[in-house]
Backbone as CSV, one residue per row, in Angstrom:
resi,resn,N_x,N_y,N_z,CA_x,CA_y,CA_z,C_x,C_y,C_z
1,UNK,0.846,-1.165,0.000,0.000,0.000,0.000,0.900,1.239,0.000
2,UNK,0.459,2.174,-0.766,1.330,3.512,-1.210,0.554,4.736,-0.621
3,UNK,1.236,5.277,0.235,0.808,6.657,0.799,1.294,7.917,-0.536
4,UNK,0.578,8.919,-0.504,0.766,9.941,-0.832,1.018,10.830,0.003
5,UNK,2.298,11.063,-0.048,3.164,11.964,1.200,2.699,13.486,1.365
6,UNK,2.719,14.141,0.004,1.940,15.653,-0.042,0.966,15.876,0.798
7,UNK,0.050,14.378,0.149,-1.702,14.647,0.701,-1.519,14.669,2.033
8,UNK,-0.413,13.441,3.257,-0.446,13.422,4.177,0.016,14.541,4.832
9,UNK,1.029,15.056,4.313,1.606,16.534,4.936,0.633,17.595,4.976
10,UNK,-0.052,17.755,3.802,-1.318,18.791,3.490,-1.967,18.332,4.462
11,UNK,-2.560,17.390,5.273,-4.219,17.000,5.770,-3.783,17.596,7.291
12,UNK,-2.082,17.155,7.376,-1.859,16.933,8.897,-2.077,18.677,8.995
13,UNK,-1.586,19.707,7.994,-0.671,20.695,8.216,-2.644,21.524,8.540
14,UNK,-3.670,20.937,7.255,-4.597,21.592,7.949,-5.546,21.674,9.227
15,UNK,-5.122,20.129,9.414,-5.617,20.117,11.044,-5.032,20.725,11.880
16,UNK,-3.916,20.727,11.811,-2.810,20.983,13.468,-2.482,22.893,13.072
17,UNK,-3.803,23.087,12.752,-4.030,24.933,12.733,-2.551,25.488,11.988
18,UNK,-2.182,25.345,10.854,-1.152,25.580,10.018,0.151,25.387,10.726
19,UNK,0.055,24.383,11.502,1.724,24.263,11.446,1.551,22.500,10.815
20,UNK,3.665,22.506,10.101,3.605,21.319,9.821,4.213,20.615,10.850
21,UNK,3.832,19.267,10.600,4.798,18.297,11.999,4.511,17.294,11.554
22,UNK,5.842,16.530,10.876,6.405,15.341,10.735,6.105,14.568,11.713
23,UNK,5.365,13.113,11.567,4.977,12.392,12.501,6.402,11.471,13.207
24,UNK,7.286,11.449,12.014,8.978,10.836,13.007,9.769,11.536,12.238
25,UNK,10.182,12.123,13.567,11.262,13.448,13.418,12.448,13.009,14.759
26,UNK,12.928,13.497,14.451,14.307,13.713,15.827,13.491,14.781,16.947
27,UNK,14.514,14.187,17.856,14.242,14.689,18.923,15.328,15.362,19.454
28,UNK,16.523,15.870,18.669,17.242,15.925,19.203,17.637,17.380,19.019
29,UNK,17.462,18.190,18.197,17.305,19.477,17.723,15.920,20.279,18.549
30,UNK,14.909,19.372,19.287,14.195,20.555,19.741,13.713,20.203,20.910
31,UNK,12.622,21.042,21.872,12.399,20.945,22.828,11.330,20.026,23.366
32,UNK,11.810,19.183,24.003,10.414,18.110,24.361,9.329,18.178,25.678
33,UNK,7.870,18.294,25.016,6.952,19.042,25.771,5.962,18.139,25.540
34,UNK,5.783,17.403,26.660,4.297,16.454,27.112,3.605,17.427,27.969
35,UNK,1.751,17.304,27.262,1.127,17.943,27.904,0.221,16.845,29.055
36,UNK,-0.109,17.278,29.958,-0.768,16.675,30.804,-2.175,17.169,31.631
37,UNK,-3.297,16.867,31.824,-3.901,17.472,32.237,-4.166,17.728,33.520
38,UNK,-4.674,18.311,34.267,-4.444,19.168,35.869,-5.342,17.602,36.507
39,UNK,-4.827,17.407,37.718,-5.508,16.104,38.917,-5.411,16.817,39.863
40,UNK,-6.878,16.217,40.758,-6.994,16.681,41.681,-6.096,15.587,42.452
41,UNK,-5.259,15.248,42.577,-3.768,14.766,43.544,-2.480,15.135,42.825
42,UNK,-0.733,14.482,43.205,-0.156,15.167,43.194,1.086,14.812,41.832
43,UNK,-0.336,13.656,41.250,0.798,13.328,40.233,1.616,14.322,39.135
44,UNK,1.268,14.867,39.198,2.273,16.135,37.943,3.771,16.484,38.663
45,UNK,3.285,16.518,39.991,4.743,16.876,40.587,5.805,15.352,40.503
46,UNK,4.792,14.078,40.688,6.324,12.868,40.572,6.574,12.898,39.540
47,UNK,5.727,12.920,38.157,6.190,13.016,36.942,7.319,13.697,36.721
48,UNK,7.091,15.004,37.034,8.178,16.050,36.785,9.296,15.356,37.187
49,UNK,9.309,14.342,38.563,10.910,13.552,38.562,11.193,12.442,37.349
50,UNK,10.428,12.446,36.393,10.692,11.461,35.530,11.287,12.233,34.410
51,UNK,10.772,13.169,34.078,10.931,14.475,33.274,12.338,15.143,33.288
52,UNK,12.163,15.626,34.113,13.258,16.841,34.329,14.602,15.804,33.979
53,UNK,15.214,15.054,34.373,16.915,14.923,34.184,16.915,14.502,32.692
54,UNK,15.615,14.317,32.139,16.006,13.856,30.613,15.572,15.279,29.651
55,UNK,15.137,16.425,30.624,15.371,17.408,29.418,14.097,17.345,29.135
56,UNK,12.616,17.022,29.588,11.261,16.821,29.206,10.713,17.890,29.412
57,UNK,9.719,18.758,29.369,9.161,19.715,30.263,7.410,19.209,29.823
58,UNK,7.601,19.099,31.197,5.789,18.587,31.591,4.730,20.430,31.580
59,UNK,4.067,20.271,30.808,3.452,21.291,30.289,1.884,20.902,31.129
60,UNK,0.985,21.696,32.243,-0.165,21.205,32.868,-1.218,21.695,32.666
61,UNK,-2.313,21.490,31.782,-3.413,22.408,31.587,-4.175,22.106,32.511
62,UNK,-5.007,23.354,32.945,-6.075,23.872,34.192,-7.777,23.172,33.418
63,UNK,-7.532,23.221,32.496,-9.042,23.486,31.299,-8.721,22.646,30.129
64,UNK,-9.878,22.295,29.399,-9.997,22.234,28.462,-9.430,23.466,27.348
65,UNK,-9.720,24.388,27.771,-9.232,25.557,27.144,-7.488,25.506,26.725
66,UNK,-7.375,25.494,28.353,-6.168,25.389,28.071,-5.333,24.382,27.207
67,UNK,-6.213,23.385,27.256,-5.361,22.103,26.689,-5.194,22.743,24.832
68,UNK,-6.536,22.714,24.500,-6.723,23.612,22.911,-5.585,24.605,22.495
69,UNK,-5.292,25.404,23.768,-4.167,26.936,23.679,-3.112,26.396,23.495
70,UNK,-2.682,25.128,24.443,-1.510,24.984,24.451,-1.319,24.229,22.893
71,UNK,-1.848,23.357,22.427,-2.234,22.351,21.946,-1.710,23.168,20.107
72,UNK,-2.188,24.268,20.125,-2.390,25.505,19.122,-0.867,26.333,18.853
73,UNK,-0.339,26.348,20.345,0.467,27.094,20.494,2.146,26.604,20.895
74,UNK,2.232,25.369,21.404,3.600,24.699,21.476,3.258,23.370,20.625
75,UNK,4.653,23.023,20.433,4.643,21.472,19.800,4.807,20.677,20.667
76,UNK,3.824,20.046,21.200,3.595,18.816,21.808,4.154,17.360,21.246
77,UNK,4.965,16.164,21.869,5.324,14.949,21.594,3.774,14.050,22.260
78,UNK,3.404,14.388,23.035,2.240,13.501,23.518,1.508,14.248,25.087
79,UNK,0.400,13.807,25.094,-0.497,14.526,26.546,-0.773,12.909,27.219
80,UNK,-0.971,12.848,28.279,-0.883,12.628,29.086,-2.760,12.914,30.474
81,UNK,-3.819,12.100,29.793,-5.170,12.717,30.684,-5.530,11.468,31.359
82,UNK,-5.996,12.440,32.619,-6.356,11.840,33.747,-8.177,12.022,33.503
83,UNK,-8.530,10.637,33.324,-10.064,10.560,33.036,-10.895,10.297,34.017
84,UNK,-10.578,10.624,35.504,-11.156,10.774,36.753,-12.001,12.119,36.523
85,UNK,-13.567,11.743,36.610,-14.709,11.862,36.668,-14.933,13.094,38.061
86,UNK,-13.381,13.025,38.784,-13.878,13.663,39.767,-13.053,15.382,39.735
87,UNK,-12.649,15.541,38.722,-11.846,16.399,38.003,-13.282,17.567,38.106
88,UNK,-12.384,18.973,38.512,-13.751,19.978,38.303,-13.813,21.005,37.449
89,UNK,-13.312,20.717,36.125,-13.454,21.378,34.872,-14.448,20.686,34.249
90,UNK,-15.052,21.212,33.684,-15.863,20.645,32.419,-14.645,20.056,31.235
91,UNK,-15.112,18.830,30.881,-14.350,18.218,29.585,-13.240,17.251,30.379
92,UNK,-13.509,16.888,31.353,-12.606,15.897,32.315,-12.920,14.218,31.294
93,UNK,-12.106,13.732,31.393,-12.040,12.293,30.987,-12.104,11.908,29.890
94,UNK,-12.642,11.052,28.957,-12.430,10.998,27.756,-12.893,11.761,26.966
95,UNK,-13.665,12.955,27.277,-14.220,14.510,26.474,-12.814,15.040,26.391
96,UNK,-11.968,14.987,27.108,-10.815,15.721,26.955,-9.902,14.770,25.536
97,UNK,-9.836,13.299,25.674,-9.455,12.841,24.407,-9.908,13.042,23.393
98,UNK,-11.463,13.690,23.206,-12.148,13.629,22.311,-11.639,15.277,21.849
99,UNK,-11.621,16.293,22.383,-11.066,17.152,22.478,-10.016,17.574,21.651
100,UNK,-8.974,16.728,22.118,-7.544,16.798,21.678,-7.423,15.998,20.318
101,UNK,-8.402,15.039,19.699,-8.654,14.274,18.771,-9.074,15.605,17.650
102,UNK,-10.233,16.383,17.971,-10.767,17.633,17.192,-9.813,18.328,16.712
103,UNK,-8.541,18.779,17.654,-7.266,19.567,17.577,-6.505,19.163,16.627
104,UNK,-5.526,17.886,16.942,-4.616,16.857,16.566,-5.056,15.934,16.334
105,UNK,-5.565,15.339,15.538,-6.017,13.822,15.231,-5.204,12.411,16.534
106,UNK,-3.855,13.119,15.367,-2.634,11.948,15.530,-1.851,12.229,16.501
107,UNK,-2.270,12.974,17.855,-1.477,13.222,18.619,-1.751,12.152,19.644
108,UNK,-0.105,11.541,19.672,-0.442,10.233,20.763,-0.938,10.545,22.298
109,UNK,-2.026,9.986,22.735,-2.230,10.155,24.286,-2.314,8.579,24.969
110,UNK,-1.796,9.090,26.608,-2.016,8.166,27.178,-3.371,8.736,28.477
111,UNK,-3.808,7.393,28.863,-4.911,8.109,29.372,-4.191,7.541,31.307
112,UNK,-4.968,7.844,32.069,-4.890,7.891,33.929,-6.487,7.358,33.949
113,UNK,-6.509,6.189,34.422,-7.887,6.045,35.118,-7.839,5.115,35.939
114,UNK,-9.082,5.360,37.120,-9.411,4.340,38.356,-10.416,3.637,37.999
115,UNK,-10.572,2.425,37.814,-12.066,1.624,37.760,-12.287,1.733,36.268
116,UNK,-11.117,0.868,35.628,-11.298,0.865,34.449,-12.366,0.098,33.884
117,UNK,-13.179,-0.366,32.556,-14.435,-0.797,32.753,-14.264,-1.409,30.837
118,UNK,-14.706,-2.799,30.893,-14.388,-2.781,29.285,-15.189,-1.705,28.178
119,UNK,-15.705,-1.271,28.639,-16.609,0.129,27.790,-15.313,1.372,27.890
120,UNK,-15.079,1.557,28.700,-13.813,2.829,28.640,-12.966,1.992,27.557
121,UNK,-12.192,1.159,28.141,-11.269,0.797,27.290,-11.610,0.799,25.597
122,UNK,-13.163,0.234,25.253,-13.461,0.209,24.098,-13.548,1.734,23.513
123,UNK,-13.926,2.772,24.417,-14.133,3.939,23.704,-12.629,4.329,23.463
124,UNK,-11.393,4.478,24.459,-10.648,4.451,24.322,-9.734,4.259,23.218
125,UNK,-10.226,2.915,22.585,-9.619,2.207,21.268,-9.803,2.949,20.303
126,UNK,-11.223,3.549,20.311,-11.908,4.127,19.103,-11.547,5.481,19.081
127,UNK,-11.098,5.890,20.198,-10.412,7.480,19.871,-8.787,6.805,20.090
128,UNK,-8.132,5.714,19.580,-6.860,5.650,19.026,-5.990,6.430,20.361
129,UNK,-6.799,6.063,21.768,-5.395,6.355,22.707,-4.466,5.395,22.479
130,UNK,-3.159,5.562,23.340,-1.721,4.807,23.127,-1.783,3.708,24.345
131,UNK,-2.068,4.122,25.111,-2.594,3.332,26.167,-3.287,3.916,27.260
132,UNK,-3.833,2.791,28.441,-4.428,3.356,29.274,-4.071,2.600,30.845
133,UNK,-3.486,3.518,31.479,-3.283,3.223,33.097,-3.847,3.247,34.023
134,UNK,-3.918,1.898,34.820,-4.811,2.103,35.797,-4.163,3.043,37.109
135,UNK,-4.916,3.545,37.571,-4.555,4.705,38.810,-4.829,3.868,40.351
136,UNK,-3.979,3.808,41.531,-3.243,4.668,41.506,-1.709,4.474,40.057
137,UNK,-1.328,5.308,39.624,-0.593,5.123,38.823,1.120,4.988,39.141
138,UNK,1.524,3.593,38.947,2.943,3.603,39.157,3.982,4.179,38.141
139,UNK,5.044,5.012,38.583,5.638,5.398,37.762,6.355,5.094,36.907
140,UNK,6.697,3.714,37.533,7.596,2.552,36.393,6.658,2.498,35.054
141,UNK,5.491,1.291,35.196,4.643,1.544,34.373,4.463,3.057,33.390
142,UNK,4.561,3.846,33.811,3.927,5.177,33.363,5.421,5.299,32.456
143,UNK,6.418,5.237,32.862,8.011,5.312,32.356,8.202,4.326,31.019
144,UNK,7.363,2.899,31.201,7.949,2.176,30.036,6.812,2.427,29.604
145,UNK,5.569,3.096,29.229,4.750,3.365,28.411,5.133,4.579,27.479
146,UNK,5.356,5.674,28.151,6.548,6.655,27.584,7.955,6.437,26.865
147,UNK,8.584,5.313,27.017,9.737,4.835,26.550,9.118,3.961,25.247
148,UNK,7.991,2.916,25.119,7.311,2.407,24.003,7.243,3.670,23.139
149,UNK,6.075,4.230,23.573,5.518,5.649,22.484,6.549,6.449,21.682
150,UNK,7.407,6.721,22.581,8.732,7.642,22.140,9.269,6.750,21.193
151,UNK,9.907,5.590,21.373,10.582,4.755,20.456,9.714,4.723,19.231
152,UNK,8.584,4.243,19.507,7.470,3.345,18.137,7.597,5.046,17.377
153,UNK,6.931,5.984,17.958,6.817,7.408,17.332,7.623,8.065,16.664
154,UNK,8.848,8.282,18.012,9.494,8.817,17.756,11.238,8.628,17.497
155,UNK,11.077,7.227,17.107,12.696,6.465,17.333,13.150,7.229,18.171
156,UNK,12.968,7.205,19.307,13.768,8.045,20.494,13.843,6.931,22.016
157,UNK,14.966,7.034,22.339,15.163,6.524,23.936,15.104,6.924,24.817
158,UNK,14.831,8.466,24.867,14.932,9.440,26.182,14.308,8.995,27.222
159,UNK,13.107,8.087,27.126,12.956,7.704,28.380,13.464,6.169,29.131
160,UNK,14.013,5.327,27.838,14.621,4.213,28.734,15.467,4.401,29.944
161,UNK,15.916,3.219,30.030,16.372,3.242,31.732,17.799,3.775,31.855
């Protein structure tokens, strides 16, 4: 099967609000920015220890809004949503994948959830998340899911061990 590279560059360049972005590119020329969305606990701060010595910067939206702004406005490698129901923005949980799907099609996410349910997981599939973690969330886990994505995506190792 034969892609047409133009068409794919054209489709991506009109979704992702006129910028272009090569789906495997290096990582080594620019700045790497996972977005994540705001929890009501304290995971953004352990992340950040997963982050920081490899040069990552964990980017945290408050909103839906925000996720769109940022989403519009930096180049994102992948987000990172917490689909706890108990989140007090509007667009919490898989509205927020659905969200970021409207934005970026092809932007890889991983999802955070408690009381996973084979119906999540199935909707899940169908909005083409990367995977999905059960919460509480261990960071190992959370580390070699990030180290898969990066590699498969982005031939990159930054997060192996």
């Amino acid at each position: 099967m034969s892609y047409n590279l133009y068409a794919y560059v054209s489709l991506w360049h009109s979704v992702c609000n006129s910028k272009v972005v090569m789906m495997v590119d290096s990582l080594q020329s620019d700045e790497v920015n996972v977005l994540a969305s705001q929890a009501d606990w304290d995971w953004p701060l352990a992340v950040r220890d997963i982050f920081r010595p490899r040069g990552v910067n964990l980017l945290v939206a408050d909103s839906a809004n925000d996720i769109v702004n940022v989403l519009r406005h930096r180049r994102i490698r992948t987000t990172i949503v917490d689909t706890d129901p108990a989140q007090c923005w509007a667009g919490a949980g898989l509205w927020t994948l659905k969200i970021i799907r409207l934005e970026c099609p092809l932007m890889p996410c991983i999802l955070l959830a408690s009381g996973i349910t084979e119906m999540m997981l199935e909707e899940a599939l169908q909005l083409d998340a990367f995977s999905v973690i059960d919460k509480p969330v261990d960071m190992n886990i959370l580390k070699d899911q990030l180290n898969r994505l990066f590699v498969k995506r982005y031939g990159s190792y930054i997060f192996s061990a």
